[in-house]
C-alpha positions as CSV (number, residue, x, y, z in Angstrom):
1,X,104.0,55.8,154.8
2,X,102.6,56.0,151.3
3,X,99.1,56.9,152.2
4,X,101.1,59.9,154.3
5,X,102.9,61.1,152.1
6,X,100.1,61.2,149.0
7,X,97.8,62.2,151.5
8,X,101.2,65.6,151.3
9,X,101.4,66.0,147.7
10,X,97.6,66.8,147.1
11,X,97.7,69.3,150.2
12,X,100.7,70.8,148.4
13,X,98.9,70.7,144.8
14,X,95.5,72.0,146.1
15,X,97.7,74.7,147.9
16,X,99.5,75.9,144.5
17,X,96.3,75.7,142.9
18,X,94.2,77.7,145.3
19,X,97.9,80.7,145.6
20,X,97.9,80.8,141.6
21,X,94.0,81.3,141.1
22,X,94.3,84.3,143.5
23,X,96.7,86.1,141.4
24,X,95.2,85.9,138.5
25,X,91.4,86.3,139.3
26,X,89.2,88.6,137.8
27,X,88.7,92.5,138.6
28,X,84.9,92.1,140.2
29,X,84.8,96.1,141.2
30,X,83.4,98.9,138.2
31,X,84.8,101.7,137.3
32,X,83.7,104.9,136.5
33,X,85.1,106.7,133.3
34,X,83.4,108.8,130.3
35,X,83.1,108.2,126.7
36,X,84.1,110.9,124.5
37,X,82.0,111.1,121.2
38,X,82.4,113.8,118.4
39,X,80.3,113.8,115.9
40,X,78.3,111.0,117.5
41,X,81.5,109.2,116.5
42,X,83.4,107.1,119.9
43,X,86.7,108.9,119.8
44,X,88.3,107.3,123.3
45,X,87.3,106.6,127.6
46,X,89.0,108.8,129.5
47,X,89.2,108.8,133.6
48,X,87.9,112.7,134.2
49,X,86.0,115.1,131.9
50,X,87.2,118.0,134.4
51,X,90.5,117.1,133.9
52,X,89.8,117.3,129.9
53,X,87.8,120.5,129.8
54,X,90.8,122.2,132.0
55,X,93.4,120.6,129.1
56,X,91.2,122.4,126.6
57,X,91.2,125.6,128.7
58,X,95.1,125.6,129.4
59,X,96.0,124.5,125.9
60,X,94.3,127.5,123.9
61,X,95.9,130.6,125.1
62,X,95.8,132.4,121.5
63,X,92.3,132.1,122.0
64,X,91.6,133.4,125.2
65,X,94.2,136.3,123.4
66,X,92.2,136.9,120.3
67,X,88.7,137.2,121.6
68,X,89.5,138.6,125.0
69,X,88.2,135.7,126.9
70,X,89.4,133.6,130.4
71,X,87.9,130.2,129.2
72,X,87.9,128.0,126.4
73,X,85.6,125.1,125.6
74,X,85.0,121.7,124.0
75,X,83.7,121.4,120.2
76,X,79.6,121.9,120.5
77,X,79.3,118.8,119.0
78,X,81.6,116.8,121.6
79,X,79.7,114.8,124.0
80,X,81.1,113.1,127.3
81,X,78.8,110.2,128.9
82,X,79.3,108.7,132.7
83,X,80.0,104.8,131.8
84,X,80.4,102.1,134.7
85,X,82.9,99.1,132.8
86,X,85.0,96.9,134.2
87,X,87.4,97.4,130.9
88,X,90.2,99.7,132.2
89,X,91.5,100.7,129.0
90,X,91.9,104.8,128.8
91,X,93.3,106.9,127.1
92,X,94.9,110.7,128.3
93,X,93.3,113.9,127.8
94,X,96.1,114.4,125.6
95,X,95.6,112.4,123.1
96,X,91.9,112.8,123.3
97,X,92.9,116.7,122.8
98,X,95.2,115.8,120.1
99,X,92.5,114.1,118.1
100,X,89.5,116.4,118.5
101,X,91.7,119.6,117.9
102,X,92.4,118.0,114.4
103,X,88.6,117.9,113.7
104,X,86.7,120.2,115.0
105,X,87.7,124.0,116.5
106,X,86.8,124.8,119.9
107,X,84.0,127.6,121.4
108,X,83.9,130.4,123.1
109,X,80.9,131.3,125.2
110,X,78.8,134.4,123.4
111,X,75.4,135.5,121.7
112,X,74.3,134.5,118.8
113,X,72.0,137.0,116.9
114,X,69.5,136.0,114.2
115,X,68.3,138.7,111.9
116,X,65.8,137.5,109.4
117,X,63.4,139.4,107.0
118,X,61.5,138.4,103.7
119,X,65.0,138.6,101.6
120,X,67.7,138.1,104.5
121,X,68.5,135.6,106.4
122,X,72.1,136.7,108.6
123,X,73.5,135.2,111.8
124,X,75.9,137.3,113.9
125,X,78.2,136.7,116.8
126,X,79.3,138.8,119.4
127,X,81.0,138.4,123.2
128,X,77.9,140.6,125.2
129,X,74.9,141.3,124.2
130,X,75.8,144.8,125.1
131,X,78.0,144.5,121.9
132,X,75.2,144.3,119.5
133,X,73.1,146.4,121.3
134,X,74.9,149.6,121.1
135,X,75.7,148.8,117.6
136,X,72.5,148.6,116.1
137,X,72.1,152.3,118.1
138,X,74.8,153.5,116.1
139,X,73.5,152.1,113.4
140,X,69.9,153.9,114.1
141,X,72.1,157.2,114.5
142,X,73.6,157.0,111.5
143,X,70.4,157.4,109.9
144,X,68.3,159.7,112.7
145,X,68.8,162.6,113.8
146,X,70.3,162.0,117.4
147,X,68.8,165.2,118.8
148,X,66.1,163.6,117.5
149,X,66.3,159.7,118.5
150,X,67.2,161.2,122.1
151,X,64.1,163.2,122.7
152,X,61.9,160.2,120.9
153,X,63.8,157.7,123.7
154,X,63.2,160.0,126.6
155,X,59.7,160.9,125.7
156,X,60.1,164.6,125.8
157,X,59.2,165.7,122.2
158,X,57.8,169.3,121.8
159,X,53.9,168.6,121.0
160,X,53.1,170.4,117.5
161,X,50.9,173.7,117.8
162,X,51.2,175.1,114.3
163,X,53.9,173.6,112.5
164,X,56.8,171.0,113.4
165,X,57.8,167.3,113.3
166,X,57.4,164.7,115.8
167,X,58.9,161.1,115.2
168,X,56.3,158.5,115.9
169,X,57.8,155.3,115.4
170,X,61.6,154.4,115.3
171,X,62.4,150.6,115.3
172,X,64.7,148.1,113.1
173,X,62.3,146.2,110.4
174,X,63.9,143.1,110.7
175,X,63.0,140.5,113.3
176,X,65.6,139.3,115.4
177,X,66.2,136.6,118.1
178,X,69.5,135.7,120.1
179,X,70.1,133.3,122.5
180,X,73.5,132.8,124.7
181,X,75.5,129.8,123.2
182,X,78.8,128.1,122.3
183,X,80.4,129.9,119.2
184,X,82.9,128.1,117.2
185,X,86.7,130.2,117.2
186,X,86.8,129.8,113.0
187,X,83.3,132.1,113.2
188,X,83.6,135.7,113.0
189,X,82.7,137.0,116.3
190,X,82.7,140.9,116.9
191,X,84.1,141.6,120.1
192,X,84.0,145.2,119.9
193,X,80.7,148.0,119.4
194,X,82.9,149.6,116.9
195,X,83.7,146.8,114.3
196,X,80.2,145.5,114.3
197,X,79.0,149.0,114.0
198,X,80.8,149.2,110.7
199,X,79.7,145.5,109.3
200,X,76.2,147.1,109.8
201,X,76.5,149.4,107.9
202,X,78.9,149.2,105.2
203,X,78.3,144.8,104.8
204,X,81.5,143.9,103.2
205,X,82.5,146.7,101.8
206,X,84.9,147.7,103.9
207,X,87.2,150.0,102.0
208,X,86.9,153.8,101.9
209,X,88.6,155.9,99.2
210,X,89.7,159.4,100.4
211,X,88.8,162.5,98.1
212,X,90.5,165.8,98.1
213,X,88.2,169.2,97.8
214,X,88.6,171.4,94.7
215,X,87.6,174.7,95.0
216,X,84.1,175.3,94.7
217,X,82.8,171.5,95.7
218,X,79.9,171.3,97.5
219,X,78.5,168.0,99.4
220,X,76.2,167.6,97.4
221,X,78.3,167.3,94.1
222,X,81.5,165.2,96.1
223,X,78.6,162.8,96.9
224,X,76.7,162.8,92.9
225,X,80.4,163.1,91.9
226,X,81.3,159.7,93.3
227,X,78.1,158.3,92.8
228,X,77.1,158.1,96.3
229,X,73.8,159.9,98.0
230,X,74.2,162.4,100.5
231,X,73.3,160.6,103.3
232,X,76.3,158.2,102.8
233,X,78.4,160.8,102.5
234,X,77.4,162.1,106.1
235,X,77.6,158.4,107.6
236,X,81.5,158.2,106.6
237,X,82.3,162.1,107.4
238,X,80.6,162.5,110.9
239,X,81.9,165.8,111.5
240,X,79.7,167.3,109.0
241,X,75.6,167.7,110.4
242,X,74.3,168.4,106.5
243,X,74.7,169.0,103.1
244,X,74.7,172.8,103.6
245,X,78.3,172.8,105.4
246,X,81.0,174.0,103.8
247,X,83.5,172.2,102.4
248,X,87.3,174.0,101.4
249,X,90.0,173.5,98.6
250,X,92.5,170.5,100.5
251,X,90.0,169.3,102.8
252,X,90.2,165.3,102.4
253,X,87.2,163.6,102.7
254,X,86.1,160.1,102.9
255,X,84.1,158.3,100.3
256,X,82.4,155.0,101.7
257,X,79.4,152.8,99.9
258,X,77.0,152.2,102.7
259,X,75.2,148.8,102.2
260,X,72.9,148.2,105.5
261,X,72.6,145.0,107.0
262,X,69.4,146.4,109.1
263,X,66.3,148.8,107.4
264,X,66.1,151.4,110.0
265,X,62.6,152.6,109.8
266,X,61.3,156.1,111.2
267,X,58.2,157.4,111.5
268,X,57.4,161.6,111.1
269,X,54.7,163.7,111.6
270,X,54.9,166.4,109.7
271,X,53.4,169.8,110.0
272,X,54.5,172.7,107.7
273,X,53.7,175.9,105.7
274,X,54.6,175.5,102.0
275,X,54.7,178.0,99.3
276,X,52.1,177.8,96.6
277,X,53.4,178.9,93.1
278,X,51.3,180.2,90.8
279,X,50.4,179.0,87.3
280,X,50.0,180.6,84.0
281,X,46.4,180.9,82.7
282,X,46.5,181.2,79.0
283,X,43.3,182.7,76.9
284,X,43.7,183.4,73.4
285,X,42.5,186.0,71.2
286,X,42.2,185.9,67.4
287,X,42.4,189.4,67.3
288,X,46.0,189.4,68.5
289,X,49.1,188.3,66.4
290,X,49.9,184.6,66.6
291,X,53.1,185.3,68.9
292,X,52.3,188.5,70.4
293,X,50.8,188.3,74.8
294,X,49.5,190.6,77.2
295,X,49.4,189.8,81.1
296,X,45.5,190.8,82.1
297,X,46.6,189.7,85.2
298,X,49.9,189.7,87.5
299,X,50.3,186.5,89.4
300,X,51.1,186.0,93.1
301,X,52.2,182.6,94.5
302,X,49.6,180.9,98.0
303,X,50.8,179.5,101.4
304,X,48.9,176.3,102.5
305,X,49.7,174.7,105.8
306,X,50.0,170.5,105.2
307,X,50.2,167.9,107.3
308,X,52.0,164.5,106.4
309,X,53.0,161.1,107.7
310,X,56.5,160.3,106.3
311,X,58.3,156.7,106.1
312,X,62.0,156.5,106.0
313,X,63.7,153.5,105.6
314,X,67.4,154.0,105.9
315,X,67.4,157.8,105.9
316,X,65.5,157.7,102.3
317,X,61.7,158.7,102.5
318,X,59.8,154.9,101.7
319,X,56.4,155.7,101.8
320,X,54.3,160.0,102.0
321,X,50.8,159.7,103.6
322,X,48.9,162.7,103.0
323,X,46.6,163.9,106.2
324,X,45.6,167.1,105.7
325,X,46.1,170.4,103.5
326,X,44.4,174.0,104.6
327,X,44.9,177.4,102.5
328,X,46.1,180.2,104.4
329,X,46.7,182.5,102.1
330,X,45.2,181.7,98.4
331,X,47.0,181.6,94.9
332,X,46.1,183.9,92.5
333,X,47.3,183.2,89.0
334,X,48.5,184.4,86.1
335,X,46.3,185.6,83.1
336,X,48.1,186.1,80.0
337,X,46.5,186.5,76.6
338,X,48.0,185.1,73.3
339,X,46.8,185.8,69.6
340,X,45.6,182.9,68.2
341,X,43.4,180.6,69.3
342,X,45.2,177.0,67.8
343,X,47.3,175.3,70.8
344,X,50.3,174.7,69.6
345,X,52.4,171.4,69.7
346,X,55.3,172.3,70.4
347,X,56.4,173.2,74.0
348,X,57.7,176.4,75.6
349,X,61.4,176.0,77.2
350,X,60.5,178.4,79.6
351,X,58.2,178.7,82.1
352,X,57.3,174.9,82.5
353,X,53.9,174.2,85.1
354,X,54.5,171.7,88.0
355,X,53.5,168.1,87.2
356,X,51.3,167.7,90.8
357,X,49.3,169.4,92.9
358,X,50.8,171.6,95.4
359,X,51.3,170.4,99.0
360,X,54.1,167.6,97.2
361,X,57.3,167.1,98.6
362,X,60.6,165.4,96.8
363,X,60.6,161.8,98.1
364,X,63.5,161.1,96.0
365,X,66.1,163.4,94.0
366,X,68.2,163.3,91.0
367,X,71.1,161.9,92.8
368,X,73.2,158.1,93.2
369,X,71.4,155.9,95.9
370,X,70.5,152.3,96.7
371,X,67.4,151.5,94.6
372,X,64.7,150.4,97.4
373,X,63.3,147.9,95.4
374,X,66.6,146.0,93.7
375,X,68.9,146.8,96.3
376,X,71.4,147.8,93.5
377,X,73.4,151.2,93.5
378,X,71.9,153.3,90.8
379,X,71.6,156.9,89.5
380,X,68.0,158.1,90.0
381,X,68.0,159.8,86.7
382,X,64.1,161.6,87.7
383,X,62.8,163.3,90.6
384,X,60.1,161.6,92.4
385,X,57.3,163.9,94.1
386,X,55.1,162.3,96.7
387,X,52.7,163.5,99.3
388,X,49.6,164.9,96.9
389,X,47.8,161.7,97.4
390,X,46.8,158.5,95.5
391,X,44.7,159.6,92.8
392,X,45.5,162.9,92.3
393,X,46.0,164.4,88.7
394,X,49.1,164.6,86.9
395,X,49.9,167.4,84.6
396,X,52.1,167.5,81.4
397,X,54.8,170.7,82.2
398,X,54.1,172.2,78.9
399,X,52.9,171.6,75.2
400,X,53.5,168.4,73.2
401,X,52.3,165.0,71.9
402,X,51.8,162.0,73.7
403,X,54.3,159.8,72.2
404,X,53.6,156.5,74.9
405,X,51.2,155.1,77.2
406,X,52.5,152.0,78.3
407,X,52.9,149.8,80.9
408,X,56.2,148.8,82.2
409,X,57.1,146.3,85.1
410,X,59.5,149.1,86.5
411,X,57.5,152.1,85.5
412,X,54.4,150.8,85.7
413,X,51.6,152.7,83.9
414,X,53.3,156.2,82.3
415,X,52.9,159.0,80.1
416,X,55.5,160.1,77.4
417,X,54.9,163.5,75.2
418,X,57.2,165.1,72.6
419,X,57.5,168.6,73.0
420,X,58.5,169.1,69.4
421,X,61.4,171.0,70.2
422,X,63.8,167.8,71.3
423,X,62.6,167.7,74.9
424,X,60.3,164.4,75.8
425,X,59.2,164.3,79.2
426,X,57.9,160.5,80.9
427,X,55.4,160.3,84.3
428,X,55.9,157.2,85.8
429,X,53.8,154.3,88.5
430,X,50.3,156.5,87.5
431,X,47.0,154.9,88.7
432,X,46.0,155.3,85.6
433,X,46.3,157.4,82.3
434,X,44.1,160.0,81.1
435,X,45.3,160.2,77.2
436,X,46.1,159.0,74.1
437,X,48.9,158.0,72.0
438,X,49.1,161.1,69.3
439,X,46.9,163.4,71.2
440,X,48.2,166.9,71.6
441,X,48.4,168.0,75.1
442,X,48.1,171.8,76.4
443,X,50.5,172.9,79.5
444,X,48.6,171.6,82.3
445,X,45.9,169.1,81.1
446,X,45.7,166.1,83.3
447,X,47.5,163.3,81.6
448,X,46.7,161.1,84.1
449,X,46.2,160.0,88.1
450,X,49.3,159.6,91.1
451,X,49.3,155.7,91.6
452,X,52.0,153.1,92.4
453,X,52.0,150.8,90.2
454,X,55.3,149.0,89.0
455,X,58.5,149.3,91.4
456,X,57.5,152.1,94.2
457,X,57.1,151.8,97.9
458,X,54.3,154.3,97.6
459,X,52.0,156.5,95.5
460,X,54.4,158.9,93.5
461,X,55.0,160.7,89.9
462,X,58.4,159.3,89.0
463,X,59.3,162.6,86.6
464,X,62.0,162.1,83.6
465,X,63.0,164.9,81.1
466,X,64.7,163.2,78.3
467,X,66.9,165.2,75.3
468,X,65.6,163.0,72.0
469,X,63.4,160.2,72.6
470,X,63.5,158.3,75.6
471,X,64.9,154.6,75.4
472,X,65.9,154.8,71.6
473,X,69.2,157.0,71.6
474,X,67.9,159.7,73.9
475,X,69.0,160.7,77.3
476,X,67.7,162.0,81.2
477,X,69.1,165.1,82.0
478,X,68.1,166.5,86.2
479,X,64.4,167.7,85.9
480,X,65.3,170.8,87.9
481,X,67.6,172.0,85.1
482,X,63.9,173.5,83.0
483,X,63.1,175.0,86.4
484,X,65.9,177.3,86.2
């Protein structure tokens, strides 16, 4: 009976031994999960990455509000990897959600637009590449002609027979990429033409001042009035085509300082017929009176057909390659004889000769504009005169003594005379000078050579008239005021 019954008990035991192994035996099966990391950094395992990325999606409304959008996305840097563990420790989207939305702010999908030149270096986001596309055309507008831009698009220019302009070139200097991406909500992302068109071409400064017209205003003095150039003043103001509409008393107008994110470059050809003015030959005669003239011979002013390639950069002329200059009618000048053989020093007030050549054109005028070099706003305080070709002679305007030739890094090589009568006049970025400091100089004796030395984009005579001596208590006054 004994053997029996412990032959029972260790049946029994090996029973209770095998039923309470079975509960509490091991998990032998894997599971499948994912590891969330952001910033490389293991943030939690959770059971679905779909169900995640729809939290994400369902739990940013504002967003999809703000930008426009149907879907919302994950941090760029937040990475899930597959895992197979046996460890069935997760944790809910929500609190996954919950951590990475206090680190990190979530995307949108959009384009991401890199505009990089030798001094810039800007990113830009937008929803569609449509956005920034038609943008950057508004920004080309702003600056060409659209009559213009259209005809250059469509191929359909009139050919030039005698005289006329043809755009060669139009294109944005910069070089940009894009590429479709992941944009962080906290970036600024345009998600309209109209707001990027701005940021393109005003930057940052987005405020614009209104002005009311006074009787007698014209464009061009609202925009030298408020230190703007002319150009800006037709980018903010739309419904005016040029300078020469009219303005009238009331009228409010906007006053907005342009500062481009993108150099719009375009390219002229330019053929046209430009008036000649004659100069004033001078002989003297020792018979006459020191004072008294005679005109021997009446002066009539040429026509000369000239043909030029013309950089703009921004709606401002960059860069005047002459091509070629034929006379079609001839100037004939003026001979007038004075008593007294001596040249005087001191210059006439009246009847000043052109510093150039003819066949120039005004690359620059006496007015407010970006400086192309320095980027800074500035009054041009000179007239700049292009187009007559490297090399070609410069003229002093009238009678005087050189009182500088100099080199400085913004001038470059220049000229100053004293016209003995409080006027100074200064040629600027020459090739070289002709003259010396001290020498007396007759109206129209080449001081020296059309260069571009010092700050230009290309060859001109930068041209100052000064009242008392330039840099040392004098000042510039507008060139044009002599020629009046």
């Amino acid at each position: 009976m004994k053997k029996v019954g412990l032959i029972i008990g260790i049946c029994i035991l090996s029973f209770a031994i095998a039923f309470l192994s079975l509960g509490f035996k091991k998990d032998t099966t894997p599971h499948t999960y994912y590891q969330v990391y952001l910033k490389d950094e293991v943030i939690g395992v959770i059971e679905s990455k779909k169900e995640l990325d729809k939290y994400i999606n369902d739990q940013n409304n504002k967003f999809k509000k703000k930008f426009g959008v149907n879907k919302i996305y994950a941090p760029s840097d937040l990475i899930t990897k597959k895992i197979e563990t046996y460890d069935s420790n997760i944790v809910s989207v929500a609190e996954i959600y919950k951590i990475i939305s206090e680190k990190e702010p979530f995307t949108i999908e959009g384009y991401q637009f890199n505009i990089k030149s030798d001094d810039k270096n800007l990113t830009i986001y937008t929803l569609s590449e449509d956005i920034f596309r038609e943008a950057v055309t508004n920004t080309i507008k702003a600056f060409v002609n659209e009559d213009a831009y259209v005809s250059f698009n469509e191929n359909n220019q009139v050919e030039i027979e005698t005289t006329g302009t043809k755009v060669e070139n139009i294109y944005v200097d910069e070089d940009i990429t894009f590429k479709k991406t992941n944009i962080s909500v906290a970036e600024d992302i345009y998600t309209d033409v109209q707001s990027l068109s701005r940021f393109l071409l005003f930057g940052e400064n987005t405020e614009q001042k209104d002005y009311t017209v006074k009787l007698g205003d014209t464009i061009s003095d609202v925009a030298f009035d408020n230190q703007i150039s002319i150009s800006e003043f037709l980018i903010s103001n739309p419904n005016f085509k040029n300078e020469n509409n009219l303005l009238y008393p009331g009228q409010i107008v906007k006053i907005g300082i342009t500062d481009p994110q993108l150099s719009i470059v375009m390219e002229e050809y330019v053929v046209k017929d430009q008036e000649v003015t004659y100069q004033t030959e001078v002989q003297y005669d020792s018979n006459m009176i020191k004072g008294d003239y005679r005109v021997i011979q009446e002066g009539s002013n040429g026509l000369e057909r000239i043909a030029q390639r013309i950089k703009y950069v921004n709606g401002e002329i960059s860069y005047v390659e002459p091509v070629s200059k034929t006379e079609l009618e001839p100037v004939i000048n003026e001979v007038v004889v004075k008593g007294d053989k001596n040249v005087s020093n001191v210059g006439s007030l009246k009847n000043w000769g052109w510093p150039t050549n003819s066949g120039y054109i005004i690359s620059s005028d006496y007015v407010y504009r970006i400086n192309p070099i320095t980027g800074w706003r500035e009054l041009h305080a000179a007239i700049d005169i292009a187009g007559t070709g490297m090399g070609s002679p410069i003229y002093a305007v009238t009678n005087g003594v050189v009182s500088e030739v100099a080199y400085r890094y913004q001038d470059g090589n220049y000229v100053c005379i004293d016209h003995n009568n409080g006027y100074y006049t200064c040629y600027c970025h020459m090739q070289k000078q002709a003259v010396t400091k001290g020498q007396t100089i007759a109206k129209g004796q080449v001081i020296g050579y059309v260069g571009m030395t010092g700050w230009a984009t290309g060859p001109h005579v930068h041209f100052e008239v000064w009242v008392g001596k330039p840099w040392m208590g004098g000042y510039r006054i507008n060139p044009w005021i002599m020629y009046r």
